[in-house]
C-alpha positions in Angstrom: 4.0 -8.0 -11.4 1.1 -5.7 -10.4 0.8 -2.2 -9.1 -0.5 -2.6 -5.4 -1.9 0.9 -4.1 -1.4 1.1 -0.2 -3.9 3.2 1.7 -2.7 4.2 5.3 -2.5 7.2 7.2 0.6 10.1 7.3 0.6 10.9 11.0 3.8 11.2 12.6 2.1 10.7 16.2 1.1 7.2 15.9 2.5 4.2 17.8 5.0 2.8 16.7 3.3 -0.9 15.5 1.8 1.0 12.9 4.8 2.0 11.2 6.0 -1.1 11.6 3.2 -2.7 10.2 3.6 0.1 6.4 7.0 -1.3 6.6 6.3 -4.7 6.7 3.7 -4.1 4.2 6.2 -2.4 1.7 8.9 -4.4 2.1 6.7 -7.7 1.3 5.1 -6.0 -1.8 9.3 -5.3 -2.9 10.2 -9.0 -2.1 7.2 -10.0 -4.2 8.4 -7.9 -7.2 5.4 -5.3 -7.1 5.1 -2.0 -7.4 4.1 0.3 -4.3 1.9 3.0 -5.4 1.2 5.8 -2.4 0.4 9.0 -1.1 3.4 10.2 -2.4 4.0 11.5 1.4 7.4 10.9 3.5 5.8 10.8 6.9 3.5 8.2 9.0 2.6 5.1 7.8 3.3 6.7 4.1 6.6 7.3 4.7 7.0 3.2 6.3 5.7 2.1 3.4 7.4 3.3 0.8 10.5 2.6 2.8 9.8 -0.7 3.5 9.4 -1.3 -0.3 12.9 0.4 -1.1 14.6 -2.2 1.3 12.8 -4.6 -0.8 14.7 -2.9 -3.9 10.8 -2.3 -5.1 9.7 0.1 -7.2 7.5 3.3 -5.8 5.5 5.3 -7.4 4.3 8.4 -5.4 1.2 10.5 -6.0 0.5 14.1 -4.3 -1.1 17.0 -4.6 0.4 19.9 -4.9 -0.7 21.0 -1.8 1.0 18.7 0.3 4.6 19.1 -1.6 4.4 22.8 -0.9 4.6 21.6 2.8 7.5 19.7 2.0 6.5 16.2 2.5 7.3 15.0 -0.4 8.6 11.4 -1.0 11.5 13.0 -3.3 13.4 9.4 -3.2 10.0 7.8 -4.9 11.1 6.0 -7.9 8.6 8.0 -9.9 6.5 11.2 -8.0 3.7 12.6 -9.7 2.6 16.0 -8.6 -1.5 16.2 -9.0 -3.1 20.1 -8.4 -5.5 18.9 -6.0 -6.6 16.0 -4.0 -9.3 14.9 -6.2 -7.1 14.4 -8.8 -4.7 12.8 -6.3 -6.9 9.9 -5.7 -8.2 9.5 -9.0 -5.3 8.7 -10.8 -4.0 6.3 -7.7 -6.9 4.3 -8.7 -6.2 4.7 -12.3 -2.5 3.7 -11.6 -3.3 0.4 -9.8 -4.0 -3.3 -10.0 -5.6 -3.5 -6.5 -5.6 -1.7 -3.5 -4.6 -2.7 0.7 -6.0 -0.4 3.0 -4.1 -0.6 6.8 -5.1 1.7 9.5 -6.1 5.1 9.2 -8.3 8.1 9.9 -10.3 10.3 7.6 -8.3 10.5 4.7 -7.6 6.7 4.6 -11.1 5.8 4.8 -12.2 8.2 2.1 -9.7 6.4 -0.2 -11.1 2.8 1.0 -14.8 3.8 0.3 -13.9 5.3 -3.4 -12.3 2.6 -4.7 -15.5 0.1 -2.9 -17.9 2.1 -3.7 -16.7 2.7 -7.6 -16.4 -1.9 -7.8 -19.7 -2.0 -6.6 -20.6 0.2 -9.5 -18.7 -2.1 -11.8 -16.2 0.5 -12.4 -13.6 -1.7 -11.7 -12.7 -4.8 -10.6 -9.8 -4.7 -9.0 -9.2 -6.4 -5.6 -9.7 -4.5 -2.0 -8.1 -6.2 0.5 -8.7 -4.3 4.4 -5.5 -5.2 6.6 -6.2 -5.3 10.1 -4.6 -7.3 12.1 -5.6 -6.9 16.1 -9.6 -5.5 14.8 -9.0 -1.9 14.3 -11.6 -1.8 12.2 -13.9 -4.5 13.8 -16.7 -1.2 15.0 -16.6 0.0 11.2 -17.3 -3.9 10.2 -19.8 -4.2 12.5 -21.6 -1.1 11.9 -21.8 -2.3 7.8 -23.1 -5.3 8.8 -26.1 -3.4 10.6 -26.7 -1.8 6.9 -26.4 -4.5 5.5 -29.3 -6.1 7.6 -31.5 -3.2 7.2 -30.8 -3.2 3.0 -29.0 -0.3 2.7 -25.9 -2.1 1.2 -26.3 -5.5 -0.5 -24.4 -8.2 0.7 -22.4 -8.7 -2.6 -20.9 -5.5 -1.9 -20.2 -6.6 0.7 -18.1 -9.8 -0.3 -16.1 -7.3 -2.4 -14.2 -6.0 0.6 -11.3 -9.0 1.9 -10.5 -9.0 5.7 -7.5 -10.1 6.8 -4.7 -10.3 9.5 -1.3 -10.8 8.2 0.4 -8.5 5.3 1.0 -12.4 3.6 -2.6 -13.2 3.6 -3.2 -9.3 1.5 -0.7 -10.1 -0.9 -1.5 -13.7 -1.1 -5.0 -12.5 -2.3 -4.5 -10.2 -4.3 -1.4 -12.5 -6.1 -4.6 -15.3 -6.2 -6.8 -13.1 -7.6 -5.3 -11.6 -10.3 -3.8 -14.7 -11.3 -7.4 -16.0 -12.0 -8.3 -13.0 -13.9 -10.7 -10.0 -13.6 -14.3 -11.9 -12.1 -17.9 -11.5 -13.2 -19.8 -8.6 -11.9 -21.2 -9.8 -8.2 -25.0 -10.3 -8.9 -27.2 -7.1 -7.2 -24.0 -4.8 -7.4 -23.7 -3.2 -10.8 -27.6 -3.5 -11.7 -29.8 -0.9 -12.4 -32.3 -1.6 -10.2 -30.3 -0.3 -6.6 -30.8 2.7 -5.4 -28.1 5.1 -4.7 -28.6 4.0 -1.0 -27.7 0.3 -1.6 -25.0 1.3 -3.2 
């Protein structure tokens, strides 16, 4: 089974849909036999998630600075916790540490994470899937706004085919099952080459 990293913000003033959305997402990624790797975080959408995967009986693996554990919001129950000394290091080895990646809702941090590991496949760094989960068009503006780049050529539109919308938290881990299944792909033409610029990357 593969390591699924789960992106998603650590708010504790949210509504409540989008803990109940981490949840949902963890607790499929359990039934499914995966691994949830994450923040490392208790609270938010962090904290859903990896709870949602323990009533699955999944396995978690948990990944924070050391930073954040000095504020005590640390997933201590996390199946395996690794303790990082900063927050480049942090994301780093999340990426390192997983198959593919599902990015729900979030703010800054979350949408740092989402545009690493994009912005490092485009590069042929990886391969790894990037499923974005949003199910009511949270992140429709964001979309839209990429799409506007992508008309003026600032980002390639095989980039952009390596981002996966979708609604439901089955349809993410349908695609990701799907697409590991069928192996790592071929580098999408206009991505990886070393004739774009840094600004259509």
């Amino acid at each position: 089974m593969a390591a699924i990293c789960v992106f998603c913000a650590s708010s504790n003033t949210l509504e409540e849909r989008w803990t109940d959305l981490a949840h949902e997402t963890g607790r499929v990624l359990g039934e499914r036999g995966h691994t949830l790797v994450s923040g490392g975080g208790c609270v938010g959408m962090m904290g859903a998630v990896t709870d949602g995967a323990r009533s699955a009986r999944g396995h978690t693996l948990g990944i924070i600075p050391q930073c954040l554990v000095d504020l005590e919001v640390a997933d201590r129950a996390s199946d395996e916790l690794i303790v990082t000394g900063d927050m480049a290091a942090r994301k780093n080895l999340m990426i390192d540490r997983s198959d593919a990646f599902i990015t729900l809702p979030g703010g800054l941090g979350t949408l740092d994470e989402l545009f690493e590991v994009w912005t490092t496949a485009t590069l042929d760094v990886h391969r790894k899937p990037i499923v974005l989960l949003d199910p009511d068009g949270f992140y429709d503006g964001l979309l839209h706004w990429l799409s506007g780049l992508t008309d003026q050529k600032f980002i390639r539109p095989p980039a952009m085919e390596l981002l996966h919308v979708v609604r439901t938290v089955a349809e993410a881990v349908d695609h990701i099952e799907t697409r590991l299944a069928a192996g790592p792909p071929d580098a999408p033409s206009g991505t990886a080459s070393g004739t774009a610029s840094p600004a259509e990357r």
